[in-house]
VEXDREN-2710 file (C-alpha; in Angstrom, 1 decimal):
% VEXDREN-2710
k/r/px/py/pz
1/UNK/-102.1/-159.7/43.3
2/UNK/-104.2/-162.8/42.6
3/UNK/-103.5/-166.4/43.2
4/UNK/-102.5/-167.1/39.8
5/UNK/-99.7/-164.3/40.0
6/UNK/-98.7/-165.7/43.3
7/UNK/-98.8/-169.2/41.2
8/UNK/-97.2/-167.8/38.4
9/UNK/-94.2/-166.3/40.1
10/UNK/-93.5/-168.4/42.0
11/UNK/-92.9/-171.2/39.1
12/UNK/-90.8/-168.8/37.5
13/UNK/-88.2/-168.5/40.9
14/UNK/-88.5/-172.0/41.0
15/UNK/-87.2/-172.3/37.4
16/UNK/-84.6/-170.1/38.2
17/UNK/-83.4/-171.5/41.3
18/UNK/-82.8/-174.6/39.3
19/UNK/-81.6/-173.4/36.6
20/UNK/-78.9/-171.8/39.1
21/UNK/-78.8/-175.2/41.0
22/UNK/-77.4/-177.1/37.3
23/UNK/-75.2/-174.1/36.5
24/UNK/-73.1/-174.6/40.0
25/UNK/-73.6/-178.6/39.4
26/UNK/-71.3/-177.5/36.0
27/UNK/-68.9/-175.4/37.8
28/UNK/-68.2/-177.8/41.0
29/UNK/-68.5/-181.3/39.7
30/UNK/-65.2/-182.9/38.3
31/UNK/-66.0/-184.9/35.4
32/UNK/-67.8/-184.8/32.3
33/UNK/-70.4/-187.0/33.1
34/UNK/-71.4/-185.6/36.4
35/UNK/-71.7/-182.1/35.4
36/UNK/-73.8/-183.6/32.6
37/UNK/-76.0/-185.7/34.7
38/UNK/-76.3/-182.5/37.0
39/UNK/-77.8/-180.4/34.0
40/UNK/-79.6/-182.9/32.1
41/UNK/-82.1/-183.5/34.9
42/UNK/-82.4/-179.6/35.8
43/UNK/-82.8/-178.2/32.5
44/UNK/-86.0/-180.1/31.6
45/UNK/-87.5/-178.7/34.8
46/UNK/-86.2/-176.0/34.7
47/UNK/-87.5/-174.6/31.3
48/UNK/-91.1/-176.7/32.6
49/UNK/-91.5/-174.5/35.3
50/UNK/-90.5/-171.2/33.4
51/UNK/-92.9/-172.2/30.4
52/UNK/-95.5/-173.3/33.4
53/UNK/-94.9/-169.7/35.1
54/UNK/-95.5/-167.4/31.5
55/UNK/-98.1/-169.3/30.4
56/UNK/-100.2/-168.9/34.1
57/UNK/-99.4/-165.3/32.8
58/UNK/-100.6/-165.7/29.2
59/UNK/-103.9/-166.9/30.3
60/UNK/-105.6/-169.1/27.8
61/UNK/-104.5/-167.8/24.3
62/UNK/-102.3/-168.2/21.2
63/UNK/-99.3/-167.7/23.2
64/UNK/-100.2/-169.9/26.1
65/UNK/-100.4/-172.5/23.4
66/UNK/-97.0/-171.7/21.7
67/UNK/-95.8/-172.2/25.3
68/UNK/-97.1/-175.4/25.6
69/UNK/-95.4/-176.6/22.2
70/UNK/-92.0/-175.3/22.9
71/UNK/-92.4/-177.4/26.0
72/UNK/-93.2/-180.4/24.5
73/UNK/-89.8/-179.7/22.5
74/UNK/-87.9/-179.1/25.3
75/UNK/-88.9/-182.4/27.3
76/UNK/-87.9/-184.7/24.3
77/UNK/-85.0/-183.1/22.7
78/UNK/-83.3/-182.2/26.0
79/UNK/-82.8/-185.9/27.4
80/UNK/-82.0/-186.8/23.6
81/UNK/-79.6/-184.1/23.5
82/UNK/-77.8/-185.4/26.9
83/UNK/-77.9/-189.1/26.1
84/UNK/-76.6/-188.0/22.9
85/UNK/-73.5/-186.4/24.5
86/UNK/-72.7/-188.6/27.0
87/UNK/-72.5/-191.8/24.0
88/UNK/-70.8/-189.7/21.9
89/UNK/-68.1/-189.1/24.9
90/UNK/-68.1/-192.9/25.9
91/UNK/-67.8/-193.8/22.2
92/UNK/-64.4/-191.2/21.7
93/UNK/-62.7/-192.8/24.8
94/UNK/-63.5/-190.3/28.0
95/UNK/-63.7/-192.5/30.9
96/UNK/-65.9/-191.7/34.4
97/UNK/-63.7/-190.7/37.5
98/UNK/-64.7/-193.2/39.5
99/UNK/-62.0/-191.8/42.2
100/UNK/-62.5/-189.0/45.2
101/UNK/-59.2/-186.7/43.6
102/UNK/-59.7/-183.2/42.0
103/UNK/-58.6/-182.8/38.8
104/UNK/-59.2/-184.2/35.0
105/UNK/-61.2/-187.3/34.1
106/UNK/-58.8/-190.1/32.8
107/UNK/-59.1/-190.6/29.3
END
């Protein structure tokens, strides 16, 4: 095993650590925004360090390339696409818990 497999897979647990890190973040945060806070900033990482990990694997090639692009994709569209939610949410009424109870966001 060289150091760019050791590199390489290691990225890839990485990305997959985080990407189970933003799926509990969805399941134990109570409101809306919090879960999407929780995602939006591991996502982008997330699919970085996957794309990161196949493309050390890909070598330099047509593939490694396509790699690259589909992150480029990823780290604008992803942010976009949370910001997007989030305004959409404040703009149809769903408010922030701003207390410590369980339960519902007030809307």
């Amino acid at each position: 095993m060289t150091i760019l497999d050791i590199v390489s897979w290691i990225s890839i647990l990485g990305g997959a650590l985080l990407g189970v890190a933003g799926g509990i973040g969805i399941h134990r945060f109570p409101d809306f925004y919090s879960r999407l806070h929780a995602v939006g900033i591991t996502d982008t990482l997330c699919a970085a360090l996957f794309l990161f990990g196949l493309g050390l694997q890909a070598g330099l090639s047509l593939a490694s390339f396509k790699l690259f692009l589909i992150f480029v994709f990823l780290f604008f569209t992803s942010p976009t696409a949370s910001h997007a939610l989030a305004n959409a949410a404040r703009h149809g009424g769903l408010k922030p818990r701003l207390d410590g109870r369980k339960g519902e966001a007030s809307r």
